[in-house]
N, C-alpha and C positions, 0 to 999 in steps of 0.2 A: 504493500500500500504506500509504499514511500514516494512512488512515482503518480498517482492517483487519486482521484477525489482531494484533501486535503492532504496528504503526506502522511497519515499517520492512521492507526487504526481508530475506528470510532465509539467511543463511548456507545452504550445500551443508547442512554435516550438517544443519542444522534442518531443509531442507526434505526429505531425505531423510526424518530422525523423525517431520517430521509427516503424510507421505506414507504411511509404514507406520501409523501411527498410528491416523489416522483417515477414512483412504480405503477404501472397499469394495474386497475383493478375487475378488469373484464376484456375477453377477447377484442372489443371491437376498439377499444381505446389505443390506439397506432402511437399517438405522441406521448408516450412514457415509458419508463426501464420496461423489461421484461425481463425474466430468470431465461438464462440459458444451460440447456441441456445439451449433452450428450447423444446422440437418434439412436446409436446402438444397443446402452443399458441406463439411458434417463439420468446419467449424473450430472450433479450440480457443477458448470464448469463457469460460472459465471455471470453475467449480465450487459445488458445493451440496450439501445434506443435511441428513440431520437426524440427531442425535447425543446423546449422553448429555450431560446438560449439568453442563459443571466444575465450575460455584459454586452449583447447586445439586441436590444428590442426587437422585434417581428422578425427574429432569425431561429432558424430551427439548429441544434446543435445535435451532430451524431457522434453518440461515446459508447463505450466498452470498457470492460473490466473484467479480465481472467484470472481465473485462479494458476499457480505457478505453474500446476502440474499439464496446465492448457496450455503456455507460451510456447510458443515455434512451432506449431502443429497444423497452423492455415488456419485457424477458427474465425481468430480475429479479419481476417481477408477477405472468407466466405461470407457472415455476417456485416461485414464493411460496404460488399456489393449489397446486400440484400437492405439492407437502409438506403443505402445510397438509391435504388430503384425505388424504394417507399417513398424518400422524400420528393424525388423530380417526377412522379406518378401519381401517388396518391394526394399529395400536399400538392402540387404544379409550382414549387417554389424557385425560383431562376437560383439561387445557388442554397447549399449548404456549409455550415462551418465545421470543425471540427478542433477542438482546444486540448493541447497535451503539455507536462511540463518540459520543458527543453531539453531537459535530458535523459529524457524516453525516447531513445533513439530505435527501439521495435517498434512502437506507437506511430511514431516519423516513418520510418519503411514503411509499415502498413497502407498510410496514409497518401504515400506518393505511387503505390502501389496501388490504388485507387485512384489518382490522378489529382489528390490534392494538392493544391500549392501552398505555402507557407508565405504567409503577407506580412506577418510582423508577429512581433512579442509585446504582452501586457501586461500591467501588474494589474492583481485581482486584492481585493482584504480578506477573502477567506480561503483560498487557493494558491497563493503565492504567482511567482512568475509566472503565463504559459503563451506558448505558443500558438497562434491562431491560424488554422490553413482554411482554405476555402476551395470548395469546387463549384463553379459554374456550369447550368444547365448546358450552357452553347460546347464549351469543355468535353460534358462528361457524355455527348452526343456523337461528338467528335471521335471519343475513344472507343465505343462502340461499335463504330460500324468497319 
């Protein structure tokens, strides 16, 4: 967790607040976490979505978060496209963000790997540094075909 959400693991109530927060709480709700599985034996390998994004207004933000035993195994890649076609689809939004801290450099592969681009770095108050990439509808049309 040191690269993720706020750096550090979360206290109960945090993780209860952010659980209520920003987890979907029925299939049809698209803009919020969901748990991710495993398709082979249903394990917990993490979580994903796409979300309003905090630092910046009527932007949608797609994040993830693996557990250790999930890094380097394509998860994050698989699930990266599959947002990615949620938000330019389902939402018709011209781009998507996506915010990592700078030196999540699996996060940044992932991400360029997807076709995002890195446009600058922010400071946040409750996240510290991060990185902010975007990918544009015209972009991610482009790579497609």
């Amino acid at each position: 967790m040191k690269l993720a959400l706020y750096g550090r693991p979360l206290s109960e109530a945090e993780a209860r607040q952010f659980i209520n927060d920003d987890f979907a709480w029925n299939a049809a709700d698209v803009a919020h976490l969901g748990v991710l599985c495993r398709a082979d034996d249903d394990t917990v390998i993490g979580f994903a979505g796409l979300l309003p994004c905090a630092y910046f207004s009527e932007e949608l933000e797609l994040g993830y978060v693996l557990a250790g035993e999930a890094h380097r195994q394509g998860y994050a890649t698989e699930i990266g496209k599959e947002l990615v076609d949620l938000g330019f689809t389902e939402f018709r939004n011209d781009r998507l963000l996506a915010l990592c801290e700078p030196r999540n450099h699996d996060s940044a592969h992932v991400l360029d790997k997807l076709g995002f681009l890195n446009i600058k770095e922010i400071p946040t108050a409750d996240r510290g540094q991060r990185a902010v990439y975007e990918l544009r509808r015209s972009r991610w049309l482009e790579l497609r075909e």
